[in-house]
Kinemage of the C-alpha trace (Angstrom):
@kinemage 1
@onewidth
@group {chain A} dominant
@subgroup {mainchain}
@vectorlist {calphas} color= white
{ca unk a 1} P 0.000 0.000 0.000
{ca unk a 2} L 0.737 3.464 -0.893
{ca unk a 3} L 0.295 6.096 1.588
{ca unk a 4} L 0.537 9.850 1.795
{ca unk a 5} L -1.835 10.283 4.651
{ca unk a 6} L -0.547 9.732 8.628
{ca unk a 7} L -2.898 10.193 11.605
{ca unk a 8} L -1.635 11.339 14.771
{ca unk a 9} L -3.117 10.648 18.010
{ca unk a 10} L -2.470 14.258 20.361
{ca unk a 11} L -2.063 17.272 19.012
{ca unk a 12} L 0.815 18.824 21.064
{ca unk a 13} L 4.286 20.297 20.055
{ca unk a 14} L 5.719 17.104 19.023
{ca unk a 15} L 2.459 16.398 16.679
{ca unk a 16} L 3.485 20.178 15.450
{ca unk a 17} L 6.754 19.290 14.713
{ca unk a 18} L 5.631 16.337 12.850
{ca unk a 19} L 3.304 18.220 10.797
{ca unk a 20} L 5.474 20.716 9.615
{ca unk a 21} L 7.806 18.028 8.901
{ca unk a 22} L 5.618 16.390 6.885
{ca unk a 23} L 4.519 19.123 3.902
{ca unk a 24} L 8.428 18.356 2.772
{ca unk a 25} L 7.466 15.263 2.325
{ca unk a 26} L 3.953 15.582 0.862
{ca unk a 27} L 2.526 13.953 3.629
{ca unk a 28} L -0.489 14.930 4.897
{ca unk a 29} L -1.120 14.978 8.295
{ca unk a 30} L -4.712 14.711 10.526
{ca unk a 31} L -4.660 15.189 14.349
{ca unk a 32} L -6.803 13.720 16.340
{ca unk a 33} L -7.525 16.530 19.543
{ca unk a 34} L -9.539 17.775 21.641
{ca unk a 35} L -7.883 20.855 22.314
{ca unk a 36} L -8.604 23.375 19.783
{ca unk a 37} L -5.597 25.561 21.141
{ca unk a 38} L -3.052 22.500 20.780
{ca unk a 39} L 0.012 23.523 18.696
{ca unk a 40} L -0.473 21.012 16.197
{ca unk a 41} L -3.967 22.209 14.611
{ca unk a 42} L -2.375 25.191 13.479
{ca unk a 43} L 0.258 23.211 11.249
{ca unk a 44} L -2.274 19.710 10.446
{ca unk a 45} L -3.757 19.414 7.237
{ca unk a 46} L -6.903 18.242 9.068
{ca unk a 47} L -7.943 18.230 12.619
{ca unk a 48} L -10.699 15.015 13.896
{ca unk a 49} L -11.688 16.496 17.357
{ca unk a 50} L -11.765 14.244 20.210
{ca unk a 51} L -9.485 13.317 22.938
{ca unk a 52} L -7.613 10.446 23.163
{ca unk a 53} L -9.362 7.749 24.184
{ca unk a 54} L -12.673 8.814 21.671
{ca unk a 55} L -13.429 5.792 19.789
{ca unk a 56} L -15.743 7.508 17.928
{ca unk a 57} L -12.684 9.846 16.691
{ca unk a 58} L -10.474 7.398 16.519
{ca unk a 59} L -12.819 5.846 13.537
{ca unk a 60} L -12.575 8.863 12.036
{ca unk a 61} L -9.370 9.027 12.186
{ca unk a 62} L -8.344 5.570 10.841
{ca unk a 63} L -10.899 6.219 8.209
{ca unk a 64} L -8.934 9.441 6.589
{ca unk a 65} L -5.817 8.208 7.364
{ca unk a 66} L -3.232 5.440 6.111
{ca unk a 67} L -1.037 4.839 8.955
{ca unk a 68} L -1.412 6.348 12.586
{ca unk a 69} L 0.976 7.375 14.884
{ca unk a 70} L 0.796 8.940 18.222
{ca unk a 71} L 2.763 12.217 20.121
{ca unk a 72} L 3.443 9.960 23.047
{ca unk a 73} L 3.329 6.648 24.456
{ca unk a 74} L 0.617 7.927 27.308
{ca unk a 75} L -2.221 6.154 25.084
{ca unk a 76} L -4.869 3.230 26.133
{ca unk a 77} L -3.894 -0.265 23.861
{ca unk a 78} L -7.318 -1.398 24.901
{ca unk a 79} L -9.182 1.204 23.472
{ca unk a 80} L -7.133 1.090 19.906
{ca unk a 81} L -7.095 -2.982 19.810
{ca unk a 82} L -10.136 -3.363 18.346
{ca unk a 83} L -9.098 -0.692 15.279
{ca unk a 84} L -5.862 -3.203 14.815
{ca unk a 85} L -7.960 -6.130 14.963
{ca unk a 86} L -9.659 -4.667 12.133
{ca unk a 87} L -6.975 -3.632 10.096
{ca unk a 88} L -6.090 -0.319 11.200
{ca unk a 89} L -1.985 0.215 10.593
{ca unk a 90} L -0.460 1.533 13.780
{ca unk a 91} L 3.378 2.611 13.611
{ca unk a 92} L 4.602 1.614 16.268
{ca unk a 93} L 2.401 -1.757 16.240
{ca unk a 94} L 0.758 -2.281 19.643
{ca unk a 95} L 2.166 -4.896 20.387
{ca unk a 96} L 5.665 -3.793 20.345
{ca unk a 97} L 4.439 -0.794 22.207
{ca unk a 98} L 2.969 -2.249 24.807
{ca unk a 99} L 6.025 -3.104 27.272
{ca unk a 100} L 6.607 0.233 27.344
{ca unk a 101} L 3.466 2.452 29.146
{ca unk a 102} L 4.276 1.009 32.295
{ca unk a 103} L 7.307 1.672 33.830
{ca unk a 104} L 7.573 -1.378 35.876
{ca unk a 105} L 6.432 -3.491 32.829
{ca unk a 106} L 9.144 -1.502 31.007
{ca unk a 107} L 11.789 -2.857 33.220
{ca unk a 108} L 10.943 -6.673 33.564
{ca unk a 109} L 10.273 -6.404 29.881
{ca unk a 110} L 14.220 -5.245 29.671
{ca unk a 111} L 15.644 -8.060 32.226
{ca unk a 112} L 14.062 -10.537 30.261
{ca unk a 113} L 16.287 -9.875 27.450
{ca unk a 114} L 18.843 -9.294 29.168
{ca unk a 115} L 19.846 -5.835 29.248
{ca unk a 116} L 21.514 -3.796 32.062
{ca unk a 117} L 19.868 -1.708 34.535
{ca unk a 118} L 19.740 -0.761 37.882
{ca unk a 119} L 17.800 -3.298 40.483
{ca unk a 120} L 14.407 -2.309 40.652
{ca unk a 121} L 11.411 -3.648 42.934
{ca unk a 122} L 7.931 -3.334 43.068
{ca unk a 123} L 5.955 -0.559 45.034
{ca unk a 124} L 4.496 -3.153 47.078
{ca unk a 125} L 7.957 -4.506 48.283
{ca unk a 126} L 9.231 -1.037 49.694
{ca unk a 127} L 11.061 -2.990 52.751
{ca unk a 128} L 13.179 -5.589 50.800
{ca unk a 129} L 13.908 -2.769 48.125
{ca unk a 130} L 15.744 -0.642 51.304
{ca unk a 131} L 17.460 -3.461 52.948
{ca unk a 132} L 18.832 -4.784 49.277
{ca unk a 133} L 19.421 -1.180 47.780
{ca unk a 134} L 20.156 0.952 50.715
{ca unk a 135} L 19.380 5.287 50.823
{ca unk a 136} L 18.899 6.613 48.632
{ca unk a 137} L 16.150 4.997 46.649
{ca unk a 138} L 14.736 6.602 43.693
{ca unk a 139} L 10.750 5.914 43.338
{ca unk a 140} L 8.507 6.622 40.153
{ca unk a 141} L 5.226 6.842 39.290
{ca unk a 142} L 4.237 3.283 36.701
{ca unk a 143} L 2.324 5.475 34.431
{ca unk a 144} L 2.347 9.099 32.994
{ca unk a 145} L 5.632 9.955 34.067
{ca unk a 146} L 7.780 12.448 31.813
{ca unk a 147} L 10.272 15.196 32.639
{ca unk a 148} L 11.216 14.423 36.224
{ca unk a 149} L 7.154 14.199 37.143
{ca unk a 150} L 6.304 11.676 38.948
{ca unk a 151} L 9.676 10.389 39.799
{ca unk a 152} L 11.552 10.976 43.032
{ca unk a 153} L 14.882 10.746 45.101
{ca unk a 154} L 14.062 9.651 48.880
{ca unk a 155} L 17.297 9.600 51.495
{ca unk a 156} L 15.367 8.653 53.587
{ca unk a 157} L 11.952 7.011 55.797
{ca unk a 158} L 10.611 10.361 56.668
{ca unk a 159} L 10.469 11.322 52.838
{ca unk a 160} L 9.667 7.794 52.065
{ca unk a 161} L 6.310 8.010 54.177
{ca unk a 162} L 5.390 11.543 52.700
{ca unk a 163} L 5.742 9.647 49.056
{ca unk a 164} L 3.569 6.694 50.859
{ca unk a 165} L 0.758 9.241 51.480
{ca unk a 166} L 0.658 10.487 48.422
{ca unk a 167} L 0.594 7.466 46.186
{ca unk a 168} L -0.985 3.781 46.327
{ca unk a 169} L 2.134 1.707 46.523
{ca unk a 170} L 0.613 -0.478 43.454
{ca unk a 171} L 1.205 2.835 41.642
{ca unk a 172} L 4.770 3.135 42.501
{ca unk a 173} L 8.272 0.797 41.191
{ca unk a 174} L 11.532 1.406 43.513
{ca unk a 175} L 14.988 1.394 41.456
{ca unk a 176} L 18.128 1.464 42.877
{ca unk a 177} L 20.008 5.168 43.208
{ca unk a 178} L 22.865 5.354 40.359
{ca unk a 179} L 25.949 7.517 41.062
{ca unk a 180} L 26.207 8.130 37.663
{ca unk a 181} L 29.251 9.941 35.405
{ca unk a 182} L 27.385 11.497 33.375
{ca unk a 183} L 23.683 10.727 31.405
{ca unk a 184} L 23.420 9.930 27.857
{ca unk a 185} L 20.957 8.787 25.157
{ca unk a 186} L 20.784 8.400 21.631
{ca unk a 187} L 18.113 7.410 18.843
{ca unk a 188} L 17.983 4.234 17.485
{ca unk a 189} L 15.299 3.393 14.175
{ca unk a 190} L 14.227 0.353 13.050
{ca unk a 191} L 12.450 -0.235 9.199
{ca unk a 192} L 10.463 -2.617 8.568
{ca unk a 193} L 12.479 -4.991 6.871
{ca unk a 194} L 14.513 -4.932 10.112
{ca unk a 195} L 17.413 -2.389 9.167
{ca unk a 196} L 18.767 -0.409 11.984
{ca unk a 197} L 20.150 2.441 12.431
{ca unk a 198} L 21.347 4.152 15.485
{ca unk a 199} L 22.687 7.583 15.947
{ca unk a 200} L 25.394 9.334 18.006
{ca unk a 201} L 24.920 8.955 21.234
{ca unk a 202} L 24.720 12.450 23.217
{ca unk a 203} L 24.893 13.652 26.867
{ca unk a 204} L 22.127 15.094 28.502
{ca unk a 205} L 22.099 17.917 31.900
{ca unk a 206} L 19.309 18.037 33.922
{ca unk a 207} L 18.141 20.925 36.222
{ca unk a 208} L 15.727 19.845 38.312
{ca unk a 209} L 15.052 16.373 36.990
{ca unk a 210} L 14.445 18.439 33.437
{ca unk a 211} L 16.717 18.353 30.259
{ca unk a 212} L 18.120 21.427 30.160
{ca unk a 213} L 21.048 21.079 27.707
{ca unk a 214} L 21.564 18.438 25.018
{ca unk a 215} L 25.617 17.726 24.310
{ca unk a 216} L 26.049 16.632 20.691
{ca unk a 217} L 27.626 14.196 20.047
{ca unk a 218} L 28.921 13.391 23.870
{ca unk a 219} L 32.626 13.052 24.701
{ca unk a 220} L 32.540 9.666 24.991
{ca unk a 221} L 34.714 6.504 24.803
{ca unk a 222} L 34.623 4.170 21.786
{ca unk a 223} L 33.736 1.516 24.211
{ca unk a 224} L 31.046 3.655 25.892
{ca unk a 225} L 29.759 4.682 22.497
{ca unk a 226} L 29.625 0.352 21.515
{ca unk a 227} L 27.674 -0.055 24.828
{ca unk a 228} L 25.107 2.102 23.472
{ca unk a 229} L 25.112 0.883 20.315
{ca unk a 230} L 24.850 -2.585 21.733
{ca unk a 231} L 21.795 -1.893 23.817
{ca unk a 232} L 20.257 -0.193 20.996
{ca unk a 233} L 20.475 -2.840 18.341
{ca unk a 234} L 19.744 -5.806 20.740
{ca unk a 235} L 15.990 -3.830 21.954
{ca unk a 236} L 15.367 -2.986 18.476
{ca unk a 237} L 16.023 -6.323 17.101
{ca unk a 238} L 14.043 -8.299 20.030
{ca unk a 239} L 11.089 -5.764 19.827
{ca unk a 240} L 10.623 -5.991 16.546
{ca unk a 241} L 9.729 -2.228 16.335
{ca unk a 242} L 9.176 -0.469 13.165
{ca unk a 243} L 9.694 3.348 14.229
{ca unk a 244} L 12.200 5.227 16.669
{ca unk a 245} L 12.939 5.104 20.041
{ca unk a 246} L 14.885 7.274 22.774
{ca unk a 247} L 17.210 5.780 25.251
{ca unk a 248} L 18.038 7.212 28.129
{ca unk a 249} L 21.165 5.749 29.480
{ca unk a 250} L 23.178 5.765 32.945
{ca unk a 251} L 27.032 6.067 32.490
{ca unk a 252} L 28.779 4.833 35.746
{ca unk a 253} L 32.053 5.608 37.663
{ca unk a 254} L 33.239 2.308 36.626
{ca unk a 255} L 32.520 2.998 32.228
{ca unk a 256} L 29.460 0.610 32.245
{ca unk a 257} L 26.689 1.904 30.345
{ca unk a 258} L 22.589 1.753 31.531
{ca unk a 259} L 19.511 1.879 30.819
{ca unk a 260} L 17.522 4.429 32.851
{ca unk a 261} L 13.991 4.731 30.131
{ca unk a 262} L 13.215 3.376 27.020
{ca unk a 263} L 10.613 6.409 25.350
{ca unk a 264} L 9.041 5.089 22.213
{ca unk a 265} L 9.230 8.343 19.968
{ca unk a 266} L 6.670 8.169 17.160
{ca unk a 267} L 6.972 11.789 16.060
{ca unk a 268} L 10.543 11.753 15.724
{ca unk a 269} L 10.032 9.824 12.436
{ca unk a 270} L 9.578 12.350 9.590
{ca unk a 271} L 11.913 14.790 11.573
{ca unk a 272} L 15.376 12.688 10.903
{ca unk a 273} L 16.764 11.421 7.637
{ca unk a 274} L 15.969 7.948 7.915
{ca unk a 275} L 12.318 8.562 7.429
{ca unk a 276} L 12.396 7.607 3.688
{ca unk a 277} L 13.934 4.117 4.988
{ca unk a 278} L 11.382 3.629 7.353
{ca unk a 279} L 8.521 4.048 4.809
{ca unk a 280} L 9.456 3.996 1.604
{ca unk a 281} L 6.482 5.786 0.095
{ca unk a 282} L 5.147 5.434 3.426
{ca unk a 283} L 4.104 2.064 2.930
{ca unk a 284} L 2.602 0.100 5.527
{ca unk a 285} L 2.435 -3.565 5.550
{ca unk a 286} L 0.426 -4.381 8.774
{ca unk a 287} L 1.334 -7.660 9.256
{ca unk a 288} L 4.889 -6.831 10.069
């Protein structure tokens, strides 16, 4: 199939970035919002309103559109499985989405295959995550955390039991507090006939648990810059995704390299290079 039409679900600034992105291309883009002062319905070629779990929109959408995408990974797979089940091309597929929207999924999904991380426990299991991990722990939020919200540094029970009030503990991982070097991440793309790429990895400053400066590329080892890579190419290749992800990486004192989040990145894809490798014509074979 031939496609010059690509729905996005959200209509923020990444779904405005897309958009613009996307006359260069000839591709027209449809938003799906509820928000008529959202960024992106100044730049879409067409707007369906609704918010993001509509189904009602979301029909509408699929039925003007080729391939759908979304501005974030905050989105409900329940709501859109039916729409796959019927045919409806989603980039990234559900499925390869889907380890991703919960944090804690995110990182049992990750030691399965075997990639490194901190330790990380369950909310629930706030005692055996202090007397294996020690002070300070870092606790997040499982769902709808971004930017430094919803994730926090305790040293120690007196913060721990203000963080207890606040949240049910089934709404809460615990990871282990990394030292770190320095923080990096890179980009990594997948097509659909499984070719890779993965850019240069760069270092990232946070203020307040917010990027604040982006170093590009990072001053890096060879060896720390493999690591990446590594990480990158074995996810990718596992998953099975066909679109781009973000990794946010831990380096250590010692040179090893981890994985802090894995952010699927829809939007990012007609904003890099790559794009005409990852559809070619935009074409969209939903099996894959």
């Amino acid at each position: 199939m031939t496609s010059k039409r690509v729905g996005i679900i959200g209509g923020g600034q990444l779904a405005w970035m897309l958009a613009i992105a996307g006359r260069s291309l000839k591709v027209e883009v449809i938003v799906q919002t509820d928000n008529p002062d959202d960024p992106a319905v100044s730049a879409a070629s067409q707007v369906v309103w609704g918010n993001t779990n509509d189904l009602a929109a979301m029909n509408q959408l699929a039925a003007l559109t080729d391939i759908i995408t979304f501005e974030n990974e905050f989105i409900d797979l329940r709501a859109l499985a039916p729409l796959a089940e019927a045919g409806v091309c989603f980039r990234p597929s559900l499925p390869s989405l889907a380890p991703f929207l919960d944090k804690w999924e995110q990182r049992r999904y990750l030691k399965d295959i075997g990639l490194p991380m901190p330790s990380f426990f369950p909310g629930t299991a706030i005692s055996e995550a202090i007397a294996n991990l020690g002070w300070p722990l870092v606790i997040k939020v499982r769902r709808h955390g971004y930017d430094g919200q919803g994730t926090f540094i305790v040293h120690n029970r007196e913060e721990l039991r203000d963080i207890e009030a606040r949240f049910d503990p089934e709404a809460l991982m615990v990871e282990k507090f990394i030292s770190f070097e320095r923080e990096l991440a890179l980009i990594a793309a997948r097509s659909l006939e499984g070719d890779l790429a993965v850019y240069p990895v760069v270092e990232t400053q946070q203020e307040a648990q917010v990027c604040r400066r982006v170093l590009v590329p990072a001053s890096v080892s060879n060896a720390v810059q493999g690591q990446a890579e590594a990480i990158a190419r074995q996810l990718l290749s596992q998953l099975g995704l066909v679109g781009v992800v973000g990794i946010e990486l831990f380096l250590t004192q010692e040179g090893q390299v981890l994985i802090n989040e894995i952010a699927p990145e829809p939007i990012i894809l007609v904003t890099i290079p790559w794009m005409p490798v990852l559809f070619p014509s935009l074409k969209c074979n939903c099996a894959a």
